[in-house]
N, C-alpha and C positions, 0 to 999 in steps of 0.2 A: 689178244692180237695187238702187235705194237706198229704203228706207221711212224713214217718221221714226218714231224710236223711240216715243215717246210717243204712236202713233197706235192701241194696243191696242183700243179699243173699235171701231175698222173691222173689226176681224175676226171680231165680232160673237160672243167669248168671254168668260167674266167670269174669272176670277183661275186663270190655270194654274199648275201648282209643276212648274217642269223642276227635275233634282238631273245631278249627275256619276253618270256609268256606273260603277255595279260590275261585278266578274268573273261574279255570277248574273245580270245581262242583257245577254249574251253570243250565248247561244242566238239571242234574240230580236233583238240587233242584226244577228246575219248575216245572217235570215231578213228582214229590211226594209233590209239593205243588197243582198241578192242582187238582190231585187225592184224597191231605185230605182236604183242607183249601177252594180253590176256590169255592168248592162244595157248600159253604153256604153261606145264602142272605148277600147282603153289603160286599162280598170278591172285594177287587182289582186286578184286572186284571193285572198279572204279563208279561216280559221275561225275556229272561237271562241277560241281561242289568247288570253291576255290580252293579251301581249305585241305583238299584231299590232292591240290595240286602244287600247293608251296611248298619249297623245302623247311624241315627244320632247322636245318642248321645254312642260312642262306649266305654265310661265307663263305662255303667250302661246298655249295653245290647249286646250280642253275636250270633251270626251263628253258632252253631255248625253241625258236623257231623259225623259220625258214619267213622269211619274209612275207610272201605269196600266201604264206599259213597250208603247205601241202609238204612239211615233215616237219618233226620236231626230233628234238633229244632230252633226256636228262643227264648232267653232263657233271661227274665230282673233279672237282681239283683238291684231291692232296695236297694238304700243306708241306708237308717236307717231300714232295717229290715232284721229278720234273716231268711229270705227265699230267693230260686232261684224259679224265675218264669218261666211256660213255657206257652208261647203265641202262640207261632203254632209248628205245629210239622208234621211231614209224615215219613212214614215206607213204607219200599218195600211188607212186608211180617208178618204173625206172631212173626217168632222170629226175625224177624229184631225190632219189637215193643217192643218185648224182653230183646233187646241187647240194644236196643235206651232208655229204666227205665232204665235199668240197669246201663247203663250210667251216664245219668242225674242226679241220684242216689251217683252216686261215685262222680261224680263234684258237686254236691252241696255239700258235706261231704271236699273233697279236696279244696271248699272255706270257709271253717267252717261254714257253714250256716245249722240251724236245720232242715228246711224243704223244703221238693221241693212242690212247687204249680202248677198243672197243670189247669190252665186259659184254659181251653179248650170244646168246646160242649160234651154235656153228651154222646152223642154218636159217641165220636171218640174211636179209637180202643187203643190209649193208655190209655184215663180215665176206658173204660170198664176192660182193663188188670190191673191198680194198684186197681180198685174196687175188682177185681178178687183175688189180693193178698190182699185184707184184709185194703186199704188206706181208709180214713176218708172222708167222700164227705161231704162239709157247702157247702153252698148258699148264697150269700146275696147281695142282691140286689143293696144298695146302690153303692157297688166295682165292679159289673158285666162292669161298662164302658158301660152302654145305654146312649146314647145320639140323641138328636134331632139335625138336620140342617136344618135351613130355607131356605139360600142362598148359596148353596155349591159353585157357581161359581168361588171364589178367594182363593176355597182352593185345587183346582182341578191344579196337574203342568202340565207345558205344553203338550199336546198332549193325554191328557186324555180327554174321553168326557162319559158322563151319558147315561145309558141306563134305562130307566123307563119300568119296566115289569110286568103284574097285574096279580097278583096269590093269587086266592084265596079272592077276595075283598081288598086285601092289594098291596101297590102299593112298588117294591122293588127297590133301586137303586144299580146299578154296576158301 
């Protein structure tokens, strides 16, 4: 889903201030990550661990959060492209999803980037809100990041272990 950056006033918010995640909202990212993200097959089983919440590579991707601490995003900037992506995301509320576009919006615009991409299942409540404002929804398959594991074994860090759960004739891992 591609919006154009500079389109903040569609989302009918005036001037939001997202910041990077500290370790004290932690709590509160679990708690709106359990409730948007975890929800769906092949989610990683999170806590508030810092370390399970900094990026690796923290040049090319960010924790944000909504000031008030009632949504966040995790947010990649491609280096050679002119978009901010967002990869997961949770909102406490309507206009917290509100405020969290609205956002996203202004920082992608504030890194001069033309579009924000939201990388996110179709029915999460912030794609249904920028569809709602009028954003451009493509597809495509090749960029969706499907991917097969044969052997997850040595890609699993320590103290994580697989749960194999059959739904629906298809066999899911967490």
């Amino acid at each position: 889903m591609r919006v154009a950056a500079g389109a903040q006033a569609a989302t009918g918010v005036g001037e939001v201030t997202l910041r990077a995640a500290k370790d004290d909202d932690l709590t509160v990212l679990l708690r709106l990550y359990d409730r948007h993200a975890a929800v769906y097959p092949c989610a990683v089983a999170r806590t508030a661990e810092p370390w399970l919440w900094r990026p690796r590579n923290d040049q090319d991707h960010v924790v944000l959060v909504l000031s008030d601490r009632e949504g966040y995003a995790f947010v990649a900037l491609p280096p050679a492209e002119d978009r901010l992506v967002v990869q997961e995301a949770g909102a406490e509320d309507p206009n917290a999803c509100r405020r969290l576009l609205g956002g996203l919006l202004q920082e992608a615009t504030r890194r001069g980037t033309a579009h924000l991409t939201l990388s996110l299942p179709p029915d999460h409540p912030l794609v249904r809100l920028a569809l709602a404002k009028g954003a451009e929804q493509r597809y495509d398959a090749a960029s969706a990041g499907m991917a097969v594991v044969t052997n997850r074994a040595p890609l699993l860090p320590e103290g994580y272990q697989v749960e194999d759960r059959q739904v629906g004739g298809l066999v899911l891992l967490y």
